[in-house]
N, CA and C of each residue as an Amber inpcrd file, in Angstrom:
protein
   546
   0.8500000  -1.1740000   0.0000000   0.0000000   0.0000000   0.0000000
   0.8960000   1.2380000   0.0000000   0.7240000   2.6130000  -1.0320000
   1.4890000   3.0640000  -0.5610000   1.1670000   4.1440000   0.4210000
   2.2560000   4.9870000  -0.0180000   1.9970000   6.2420000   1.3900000
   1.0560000   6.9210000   1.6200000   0.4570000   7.2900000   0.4680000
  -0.7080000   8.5740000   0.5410000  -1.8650000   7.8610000   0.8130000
  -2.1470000   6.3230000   0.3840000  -3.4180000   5.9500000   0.8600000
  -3.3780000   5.8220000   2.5300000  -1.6140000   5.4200000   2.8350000
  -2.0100000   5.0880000   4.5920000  -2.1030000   6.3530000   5.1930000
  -2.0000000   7.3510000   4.4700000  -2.0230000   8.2370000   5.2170000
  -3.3120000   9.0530000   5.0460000  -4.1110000   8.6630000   3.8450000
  -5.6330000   8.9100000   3.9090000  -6.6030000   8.2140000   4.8530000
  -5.7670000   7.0320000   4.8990000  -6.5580000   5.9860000   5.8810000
  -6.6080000   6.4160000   7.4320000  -5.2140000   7.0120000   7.7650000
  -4.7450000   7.6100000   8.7100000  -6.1220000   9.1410000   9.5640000
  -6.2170000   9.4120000   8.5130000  -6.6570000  10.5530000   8.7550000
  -8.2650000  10.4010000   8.6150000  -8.2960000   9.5950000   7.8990000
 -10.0700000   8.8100000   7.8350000 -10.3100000   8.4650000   9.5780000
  -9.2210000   7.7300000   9.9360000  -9.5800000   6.6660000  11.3710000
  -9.5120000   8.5900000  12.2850000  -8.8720000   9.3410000  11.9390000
  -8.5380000  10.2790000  13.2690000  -9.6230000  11.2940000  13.2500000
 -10.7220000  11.2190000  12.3400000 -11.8140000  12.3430000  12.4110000
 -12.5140000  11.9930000  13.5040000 -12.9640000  10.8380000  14.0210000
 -13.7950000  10.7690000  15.4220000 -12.8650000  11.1080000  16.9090000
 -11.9860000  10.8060000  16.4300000 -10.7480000  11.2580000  17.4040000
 -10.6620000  12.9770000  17.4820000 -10.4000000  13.4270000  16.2510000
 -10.6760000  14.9850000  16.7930000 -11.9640000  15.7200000  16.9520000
 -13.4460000  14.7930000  16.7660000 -14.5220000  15.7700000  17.3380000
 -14.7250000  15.2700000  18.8110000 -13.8110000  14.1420000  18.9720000
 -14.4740000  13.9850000  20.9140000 -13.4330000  14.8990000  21.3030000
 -12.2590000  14.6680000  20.8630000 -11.4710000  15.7670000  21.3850000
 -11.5170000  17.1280000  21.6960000 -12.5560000  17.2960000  20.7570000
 -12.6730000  18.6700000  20.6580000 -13.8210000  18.6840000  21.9300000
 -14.6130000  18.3130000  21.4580000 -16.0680000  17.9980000  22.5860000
 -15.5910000  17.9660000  24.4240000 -14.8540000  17.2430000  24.4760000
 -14.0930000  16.8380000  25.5060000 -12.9460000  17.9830000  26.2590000
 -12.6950000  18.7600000  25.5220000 -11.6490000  20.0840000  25.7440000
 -12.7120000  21.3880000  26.3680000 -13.7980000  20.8800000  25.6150000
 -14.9060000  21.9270000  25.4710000 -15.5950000  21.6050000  26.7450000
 -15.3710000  20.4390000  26.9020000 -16.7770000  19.6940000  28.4680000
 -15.7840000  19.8690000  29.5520000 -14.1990000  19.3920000  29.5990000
 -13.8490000  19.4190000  31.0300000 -13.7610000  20.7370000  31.2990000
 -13.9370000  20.6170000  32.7780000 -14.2270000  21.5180000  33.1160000
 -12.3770000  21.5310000  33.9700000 -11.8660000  22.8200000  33.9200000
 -10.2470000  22.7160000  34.3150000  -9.4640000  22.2440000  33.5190000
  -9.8310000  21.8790000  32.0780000  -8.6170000  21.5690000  31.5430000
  -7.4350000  22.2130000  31.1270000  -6.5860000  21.0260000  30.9930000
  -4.8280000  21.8070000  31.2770000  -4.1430000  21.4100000  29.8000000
  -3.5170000  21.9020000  29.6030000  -2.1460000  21.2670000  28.6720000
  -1.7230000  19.7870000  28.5280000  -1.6880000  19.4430000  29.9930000
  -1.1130000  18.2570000  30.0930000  -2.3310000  17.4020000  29.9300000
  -3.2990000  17.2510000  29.7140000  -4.7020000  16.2900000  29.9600000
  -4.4010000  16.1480000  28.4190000  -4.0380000  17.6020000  27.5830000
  -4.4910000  17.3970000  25.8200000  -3.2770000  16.3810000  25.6230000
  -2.2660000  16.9160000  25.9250000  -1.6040000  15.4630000  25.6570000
  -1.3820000  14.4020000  25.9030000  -2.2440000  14.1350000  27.3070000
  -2.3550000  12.7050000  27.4970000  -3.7030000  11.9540000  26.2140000
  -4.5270000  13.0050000  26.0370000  -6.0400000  12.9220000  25.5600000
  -5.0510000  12.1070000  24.2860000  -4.3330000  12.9100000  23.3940000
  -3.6630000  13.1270000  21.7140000  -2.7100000  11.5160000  22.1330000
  -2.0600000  11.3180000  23.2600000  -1.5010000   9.8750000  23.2800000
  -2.1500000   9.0140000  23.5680000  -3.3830000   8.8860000  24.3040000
  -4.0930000   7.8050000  24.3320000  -4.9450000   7.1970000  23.0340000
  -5.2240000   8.4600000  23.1080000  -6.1710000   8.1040000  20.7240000
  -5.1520000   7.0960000  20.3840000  -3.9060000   8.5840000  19.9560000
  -2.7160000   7.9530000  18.9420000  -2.5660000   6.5320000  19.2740000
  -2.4900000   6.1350000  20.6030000  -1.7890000   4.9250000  20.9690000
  -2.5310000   3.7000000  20.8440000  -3.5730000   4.0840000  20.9420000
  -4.9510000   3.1430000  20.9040000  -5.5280000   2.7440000  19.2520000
  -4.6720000   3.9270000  18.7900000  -5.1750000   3.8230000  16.7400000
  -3.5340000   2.6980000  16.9420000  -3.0590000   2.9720000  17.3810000
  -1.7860000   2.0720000  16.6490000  -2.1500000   0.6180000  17.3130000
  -2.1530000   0.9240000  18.2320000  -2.0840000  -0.4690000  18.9450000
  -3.5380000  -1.2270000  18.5850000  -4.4730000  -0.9310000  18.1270000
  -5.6260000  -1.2570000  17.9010000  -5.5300000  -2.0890000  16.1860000
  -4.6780000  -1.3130000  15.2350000  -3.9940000  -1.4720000  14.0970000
  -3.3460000  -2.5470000  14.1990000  -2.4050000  -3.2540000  15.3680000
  -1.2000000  -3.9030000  14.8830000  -2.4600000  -5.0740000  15.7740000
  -3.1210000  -5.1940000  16.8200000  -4.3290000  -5.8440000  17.0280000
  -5.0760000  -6.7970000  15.8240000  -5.5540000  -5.1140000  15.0820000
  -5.9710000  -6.2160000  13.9780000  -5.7640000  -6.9940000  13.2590000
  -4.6760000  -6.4430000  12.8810000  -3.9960000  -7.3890000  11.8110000
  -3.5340000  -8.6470000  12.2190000  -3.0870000  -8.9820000  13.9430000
  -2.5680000 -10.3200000  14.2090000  -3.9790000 -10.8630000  14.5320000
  -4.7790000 -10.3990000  14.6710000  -6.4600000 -11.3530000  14.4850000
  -6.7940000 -11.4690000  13.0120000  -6.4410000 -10.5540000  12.0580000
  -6.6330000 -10.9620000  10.8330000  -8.8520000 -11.0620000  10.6560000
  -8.9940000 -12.4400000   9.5890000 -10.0380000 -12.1270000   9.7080000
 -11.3580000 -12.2470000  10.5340000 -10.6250000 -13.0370000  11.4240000
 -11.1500000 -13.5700000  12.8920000 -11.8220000 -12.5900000  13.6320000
 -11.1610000 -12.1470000  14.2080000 -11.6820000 -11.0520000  14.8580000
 -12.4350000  -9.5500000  14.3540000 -12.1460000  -9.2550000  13.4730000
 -12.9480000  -8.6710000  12.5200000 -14.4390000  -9.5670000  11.8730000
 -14.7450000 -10.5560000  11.9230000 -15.9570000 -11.2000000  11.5740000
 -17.1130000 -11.2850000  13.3030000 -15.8980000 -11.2880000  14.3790000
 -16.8020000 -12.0150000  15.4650000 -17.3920000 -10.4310000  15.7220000
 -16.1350000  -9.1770000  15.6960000 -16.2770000  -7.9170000  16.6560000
 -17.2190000  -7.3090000  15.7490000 -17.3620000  -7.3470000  13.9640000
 -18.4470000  -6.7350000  13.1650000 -19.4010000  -6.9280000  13.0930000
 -19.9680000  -7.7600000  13.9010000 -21.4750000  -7.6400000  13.8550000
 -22.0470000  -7.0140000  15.6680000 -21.0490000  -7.1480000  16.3830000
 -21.3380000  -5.8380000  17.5500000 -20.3890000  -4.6450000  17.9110000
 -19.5030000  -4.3290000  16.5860000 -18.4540000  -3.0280000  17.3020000
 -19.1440000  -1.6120000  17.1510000 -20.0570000  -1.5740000  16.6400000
 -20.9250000  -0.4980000  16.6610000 -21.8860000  -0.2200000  17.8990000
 -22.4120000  -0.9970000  18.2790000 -23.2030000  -1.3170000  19.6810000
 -22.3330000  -0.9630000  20.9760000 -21.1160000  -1.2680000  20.6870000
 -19.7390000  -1.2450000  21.6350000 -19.3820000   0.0530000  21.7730000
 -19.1270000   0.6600000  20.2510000 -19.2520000   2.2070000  20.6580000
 -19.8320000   3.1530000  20.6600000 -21.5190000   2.5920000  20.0010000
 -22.3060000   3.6260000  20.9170000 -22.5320000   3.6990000  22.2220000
 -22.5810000   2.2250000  22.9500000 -22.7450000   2.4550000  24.3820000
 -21.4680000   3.2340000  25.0190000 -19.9490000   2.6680000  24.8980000
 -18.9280000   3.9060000  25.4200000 -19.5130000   4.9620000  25.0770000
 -19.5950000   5.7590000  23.8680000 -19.9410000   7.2580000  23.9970000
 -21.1250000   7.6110000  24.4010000 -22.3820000   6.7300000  24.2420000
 -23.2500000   7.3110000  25.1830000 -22.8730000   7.3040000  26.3100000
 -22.2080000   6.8800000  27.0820000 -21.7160000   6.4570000  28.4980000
 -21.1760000   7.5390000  29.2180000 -20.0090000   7.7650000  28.4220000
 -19.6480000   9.1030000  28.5490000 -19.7710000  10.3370000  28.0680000
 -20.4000000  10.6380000  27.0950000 -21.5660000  11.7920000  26.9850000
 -22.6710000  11.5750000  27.8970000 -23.2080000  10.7480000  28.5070000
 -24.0940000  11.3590000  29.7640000 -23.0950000  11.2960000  30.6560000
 -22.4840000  10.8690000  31.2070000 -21.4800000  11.3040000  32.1960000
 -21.0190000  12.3710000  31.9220000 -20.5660000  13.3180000  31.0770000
 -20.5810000  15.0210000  30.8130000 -21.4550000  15.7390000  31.3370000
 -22.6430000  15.3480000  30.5300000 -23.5620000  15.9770000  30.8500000
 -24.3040000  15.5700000  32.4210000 -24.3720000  14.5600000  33.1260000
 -24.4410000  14.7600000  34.6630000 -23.5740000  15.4480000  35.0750000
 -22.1560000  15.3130000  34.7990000 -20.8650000  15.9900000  35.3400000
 -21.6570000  17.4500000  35.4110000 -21.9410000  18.2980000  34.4960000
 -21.8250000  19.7790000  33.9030000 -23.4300000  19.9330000  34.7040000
 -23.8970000  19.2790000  35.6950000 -24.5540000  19.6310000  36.2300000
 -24.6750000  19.3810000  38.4660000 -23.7810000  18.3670000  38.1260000
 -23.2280000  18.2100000  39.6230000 -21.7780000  17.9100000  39.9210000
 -21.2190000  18.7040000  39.1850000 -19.7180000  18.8400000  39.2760000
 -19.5750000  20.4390000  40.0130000 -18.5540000  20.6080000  40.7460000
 -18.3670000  22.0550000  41.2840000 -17.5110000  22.2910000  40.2020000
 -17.4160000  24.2180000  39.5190000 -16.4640000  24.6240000  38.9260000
 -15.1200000  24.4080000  38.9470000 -14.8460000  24.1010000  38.1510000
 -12.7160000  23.9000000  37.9970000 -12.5870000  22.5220000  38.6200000
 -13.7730000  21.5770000  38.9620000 -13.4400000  20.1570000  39.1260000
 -13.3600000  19.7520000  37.6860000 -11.8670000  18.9650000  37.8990000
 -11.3750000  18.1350000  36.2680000 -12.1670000  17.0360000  36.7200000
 -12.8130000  16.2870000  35.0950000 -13.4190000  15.2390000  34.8180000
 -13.0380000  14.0190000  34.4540000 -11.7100000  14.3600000  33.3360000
 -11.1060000  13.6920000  32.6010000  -9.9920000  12.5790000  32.9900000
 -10.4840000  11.5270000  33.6190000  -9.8020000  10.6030000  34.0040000
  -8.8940000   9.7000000  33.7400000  -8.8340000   8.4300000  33.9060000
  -8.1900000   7.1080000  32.9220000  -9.3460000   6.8100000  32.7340000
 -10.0370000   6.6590000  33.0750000 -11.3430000   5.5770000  32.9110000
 -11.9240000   6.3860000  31.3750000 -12.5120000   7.6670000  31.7450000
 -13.2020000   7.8420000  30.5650000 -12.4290000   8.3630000  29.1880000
 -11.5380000   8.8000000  29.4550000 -10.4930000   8.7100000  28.7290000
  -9.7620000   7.3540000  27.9580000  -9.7880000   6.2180000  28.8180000
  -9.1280000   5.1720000  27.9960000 -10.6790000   4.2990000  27.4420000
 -12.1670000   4.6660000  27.9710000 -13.3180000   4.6320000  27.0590000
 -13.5670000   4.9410000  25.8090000 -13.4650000   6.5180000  25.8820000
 -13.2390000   7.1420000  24.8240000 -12.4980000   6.6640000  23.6990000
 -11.1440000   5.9750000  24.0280000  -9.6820000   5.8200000  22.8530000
 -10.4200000   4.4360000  22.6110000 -10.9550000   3.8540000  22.9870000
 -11.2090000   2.4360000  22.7320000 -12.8390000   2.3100000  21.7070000
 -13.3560000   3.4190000  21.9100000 -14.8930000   3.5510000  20.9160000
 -14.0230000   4.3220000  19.8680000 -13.1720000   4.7790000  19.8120000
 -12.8100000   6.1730000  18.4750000 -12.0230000   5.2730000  17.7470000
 -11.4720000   3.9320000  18.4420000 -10.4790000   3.2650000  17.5660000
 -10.4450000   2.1730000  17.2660000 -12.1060000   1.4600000  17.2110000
 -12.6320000   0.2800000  17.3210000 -12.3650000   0.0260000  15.3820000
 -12.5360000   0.9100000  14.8570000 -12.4750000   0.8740000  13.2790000
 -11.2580000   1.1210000  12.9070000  -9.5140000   1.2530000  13.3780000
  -8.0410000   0.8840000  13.3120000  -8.3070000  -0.3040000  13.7340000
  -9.0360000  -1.2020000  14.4110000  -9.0040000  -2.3840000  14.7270000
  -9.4400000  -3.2540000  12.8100000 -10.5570000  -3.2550000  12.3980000
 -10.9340000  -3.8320000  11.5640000  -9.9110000  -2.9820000  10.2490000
  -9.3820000  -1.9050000  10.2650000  -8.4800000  -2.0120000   9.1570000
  -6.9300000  -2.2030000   9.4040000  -6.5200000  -2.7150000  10.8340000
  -6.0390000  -3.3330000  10.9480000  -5.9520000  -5.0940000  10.1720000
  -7.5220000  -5.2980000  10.2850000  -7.7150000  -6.9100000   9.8400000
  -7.6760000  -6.7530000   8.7820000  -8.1870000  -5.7480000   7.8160000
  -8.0750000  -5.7590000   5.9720000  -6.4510000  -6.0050000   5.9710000
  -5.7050000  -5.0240000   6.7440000  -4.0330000  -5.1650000   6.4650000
  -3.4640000  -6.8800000   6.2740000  -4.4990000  -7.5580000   7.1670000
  -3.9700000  -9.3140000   7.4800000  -4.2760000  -9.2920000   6.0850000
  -5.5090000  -9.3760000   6.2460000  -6.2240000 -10.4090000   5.0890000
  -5.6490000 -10.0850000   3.7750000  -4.8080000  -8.8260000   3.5230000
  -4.3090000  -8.0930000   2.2070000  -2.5300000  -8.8350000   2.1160000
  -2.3800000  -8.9220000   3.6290000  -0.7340000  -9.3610000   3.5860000
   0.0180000  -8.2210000   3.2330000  -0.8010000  -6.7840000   3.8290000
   0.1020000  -6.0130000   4.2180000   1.0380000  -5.8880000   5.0740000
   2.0260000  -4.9610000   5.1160000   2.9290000  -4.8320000   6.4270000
   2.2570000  -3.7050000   7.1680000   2.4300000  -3.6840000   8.3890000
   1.2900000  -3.3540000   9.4090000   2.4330000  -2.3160000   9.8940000
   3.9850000  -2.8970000  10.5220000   4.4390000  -1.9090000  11.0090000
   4.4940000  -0.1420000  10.5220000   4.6780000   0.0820000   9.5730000
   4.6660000   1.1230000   8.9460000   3.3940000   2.2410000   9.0940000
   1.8600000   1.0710000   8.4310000   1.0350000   2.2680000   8.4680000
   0.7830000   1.9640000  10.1140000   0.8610000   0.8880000  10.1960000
  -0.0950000   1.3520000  12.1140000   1.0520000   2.7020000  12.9280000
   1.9190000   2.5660000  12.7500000   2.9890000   3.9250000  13.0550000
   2.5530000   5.5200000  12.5820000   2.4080000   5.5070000  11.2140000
   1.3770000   6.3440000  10.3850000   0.7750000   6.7740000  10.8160000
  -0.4010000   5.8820000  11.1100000  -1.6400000   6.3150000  12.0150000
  -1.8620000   6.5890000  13.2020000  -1.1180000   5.9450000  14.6010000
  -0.9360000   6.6760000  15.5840000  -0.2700000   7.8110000  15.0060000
   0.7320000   8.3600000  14.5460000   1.0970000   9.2340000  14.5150000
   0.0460000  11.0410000  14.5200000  -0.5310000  10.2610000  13.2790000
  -1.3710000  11.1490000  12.5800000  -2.8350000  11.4890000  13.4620000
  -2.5130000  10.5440000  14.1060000  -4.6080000  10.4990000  14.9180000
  -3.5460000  11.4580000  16.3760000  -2.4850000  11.0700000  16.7370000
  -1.8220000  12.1900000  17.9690000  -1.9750000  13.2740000  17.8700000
  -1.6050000  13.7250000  16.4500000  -1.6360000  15.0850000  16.2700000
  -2.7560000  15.8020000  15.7030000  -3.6810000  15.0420000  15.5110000
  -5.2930000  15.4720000  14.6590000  -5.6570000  15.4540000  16.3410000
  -5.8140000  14.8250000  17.0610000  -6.4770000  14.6890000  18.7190000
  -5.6230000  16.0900000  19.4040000  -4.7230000  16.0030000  19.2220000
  -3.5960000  17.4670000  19.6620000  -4.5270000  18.6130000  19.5690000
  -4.7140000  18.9290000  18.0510000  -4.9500000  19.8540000  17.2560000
  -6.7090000  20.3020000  18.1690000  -7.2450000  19.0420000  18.1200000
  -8.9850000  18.9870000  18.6960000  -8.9270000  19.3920000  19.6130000
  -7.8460000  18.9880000  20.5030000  -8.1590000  19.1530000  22.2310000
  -7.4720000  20.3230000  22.3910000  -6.7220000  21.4420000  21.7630000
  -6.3310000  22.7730000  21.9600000  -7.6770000  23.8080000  21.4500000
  -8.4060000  23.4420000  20.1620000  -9.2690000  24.2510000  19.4190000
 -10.0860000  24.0530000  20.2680000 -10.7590000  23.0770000  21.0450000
 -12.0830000  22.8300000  21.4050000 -11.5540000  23.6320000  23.0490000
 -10.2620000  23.7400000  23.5140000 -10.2410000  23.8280000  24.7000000
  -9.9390000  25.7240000  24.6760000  -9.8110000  26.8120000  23.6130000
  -9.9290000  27.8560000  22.9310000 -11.5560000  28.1760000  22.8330000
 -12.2130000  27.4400000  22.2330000 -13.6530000  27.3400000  21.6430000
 -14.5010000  27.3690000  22.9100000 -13.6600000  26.5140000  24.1770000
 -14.8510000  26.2510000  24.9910000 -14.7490000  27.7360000  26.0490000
 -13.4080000  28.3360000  26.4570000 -12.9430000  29.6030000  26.9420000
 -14.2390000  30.7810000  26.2800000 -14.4450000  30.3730000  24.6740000
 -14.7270000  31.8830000  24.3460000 -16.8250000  31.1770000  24.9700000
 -16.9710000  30.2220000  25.3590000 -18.0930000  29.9820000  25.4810000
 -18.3860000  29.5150000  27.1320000 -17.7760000  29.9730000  28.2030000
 -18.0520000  29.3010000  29.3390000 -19.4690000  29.1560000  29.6540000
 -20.0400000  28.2680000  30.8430000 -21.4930000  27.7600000  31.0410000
 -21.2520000  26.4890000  31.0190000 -22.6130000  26.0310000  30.2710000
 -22.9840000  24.6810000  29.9670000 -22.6580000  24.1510000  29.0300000
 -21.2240000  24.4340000  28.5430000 -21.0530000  24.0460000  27.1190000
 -20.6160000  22.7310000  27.3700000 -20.3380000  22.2320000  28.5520000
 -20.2660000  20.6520000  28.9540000 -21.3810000  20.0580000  28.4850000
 -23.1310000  20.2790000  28.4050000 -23.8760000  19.4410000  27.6930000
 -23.2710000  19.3770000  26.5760000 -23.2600000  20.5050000  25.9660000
 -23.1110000  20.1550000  24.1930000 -21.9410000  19.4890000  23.7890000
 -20.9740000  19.0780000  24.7270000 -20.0240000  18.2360000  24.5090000
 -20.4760000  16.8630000  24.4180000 -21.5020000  16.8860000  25.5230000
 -21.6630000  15.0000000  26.1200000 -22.8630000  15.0870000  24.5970000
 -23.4250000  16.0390000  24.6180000 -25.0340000  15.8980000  23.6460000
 -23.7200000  14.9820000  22.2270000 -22.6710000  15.7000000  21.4660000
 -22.1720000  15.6550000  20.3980000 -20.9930000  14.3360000  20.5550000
 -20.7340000  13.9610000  22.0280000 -20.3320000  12.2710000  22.0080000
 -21.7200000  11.3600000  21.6810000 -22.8300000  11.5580000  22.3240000
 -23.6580000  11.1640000  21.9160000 -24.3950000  10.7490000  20.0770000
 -24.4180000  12.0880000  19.2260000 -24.3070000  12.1540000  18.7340000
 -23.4590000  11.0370000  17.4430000 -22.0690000  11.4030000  18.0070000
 -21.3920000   9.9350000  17.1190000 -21.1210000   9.1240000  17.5030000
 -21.6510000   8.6850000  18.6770000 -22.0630000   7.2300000  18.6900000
 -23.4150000   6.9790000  18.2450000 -24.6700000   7.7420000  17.7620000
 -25.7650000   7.3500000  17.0620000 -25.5150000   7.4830000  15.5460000
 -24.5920000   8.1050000  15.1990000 -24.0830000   8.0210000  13.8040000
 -23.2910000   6.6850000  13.8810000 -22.2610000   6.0860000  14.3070000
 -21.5220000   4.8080000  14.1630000 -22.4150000   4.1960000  14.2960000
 -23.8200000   3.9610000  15.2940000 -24.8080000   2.6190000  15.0820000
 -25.8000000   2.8100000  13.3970000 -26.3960000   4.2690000  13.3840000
 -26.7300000   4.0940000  12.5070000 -26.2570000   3.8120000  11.2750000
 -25.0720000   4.0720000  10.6950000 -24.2220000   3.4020000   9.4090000
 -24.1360000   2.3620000   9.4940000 -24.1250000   1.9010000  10.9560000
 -23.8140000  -0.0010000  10.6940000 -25.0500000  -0.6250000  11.0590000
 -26.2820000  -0.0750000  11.2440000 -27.4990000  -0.7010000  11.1020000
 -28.2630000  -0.6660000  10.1100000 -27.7630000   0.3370000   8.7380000
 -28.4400000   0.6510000   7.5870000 -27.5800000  -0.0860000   6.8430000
């Protein structure tokens, strides 16, 4: 495969990665510098490692996880889009939200689909090291990019802009069920 497709592919897998990011910059409430880059390494790390996953399951695991990885990540993001949105209503100001827990939730619904093109890579007898590198790379710095804009975006909007964070995790997780139920 060459470069420009892994790196279209790359950037295909990192668009759900930069609207929670963004959403998520926008909902915690106290966020810092250091949270965006834990936020931008957990994606990244979770697109790679989710990548080199697939491919050693090949088409196995891609047949058992495709007929419920959509279900999987609408419930994470509904999960934690209402957990925002309770947060942004019984959270005290400048309490941070952003944990391991919902945080390593999050990386695991945004990167459930580096998992299955991970498995096309088996089933193609691609080499995996390269683009799964690629793609963490690229989903780090697309999640970077989300969790600074959204955490800018959410400054010029203080309040309740924590619902409209959890409302818009919500959101794409009813878009990932609905594409894979139509």
């Amino acid at each position: 495969m060459d470069l420009l497709s892994v790196i279209l592919i790359a950037v295909g897998l990192s668009m759900d990665c930069f609207a929670v990011s963004i959403a998520s910059s926008v909902s915690v409430k106290g966020f810092r510098p250091y949270q965006a880059l834990m936020m931008a390494l957990f994606f990244g790390g979770f697109q790679w490692g989710m990548t080199i996953l697939g491919w050693l399951a090949g088409n196995t695991v891609s047949s058992v996880i495709g007929s419920y990885d959509h279900w999987l990540a609408f419930f994470l993001l509904a999960f934690v889009g209402g957990k925002m949105i309770y947060e942004s209503f019984f959270l005290e100001a400048g309490e941070p939200s952003l944990g391991l827990l919902p945080l390593t939730m999050l990386s695991l619904a945004t990167s459930i689909d580096a998992l299955a093109v991970g498995a096309s890579f088996g089933v193609l007898r691609q080499l995996v090291v390269l683009p799964s590198i690629i793609i963490g790379i690229v989903c780090f710095s697309i999640t970077l990019c989300g969790a600074v804009l959204g955490r800018k975006a959410g400054s010029l909007f203080e309040g309740k802009i924590e619902i409209a964070g959890g409302l818009v995790l919500i959101c794409i997780g009813l878009k990932i069920l609905i594409e894979h139920l139509l």
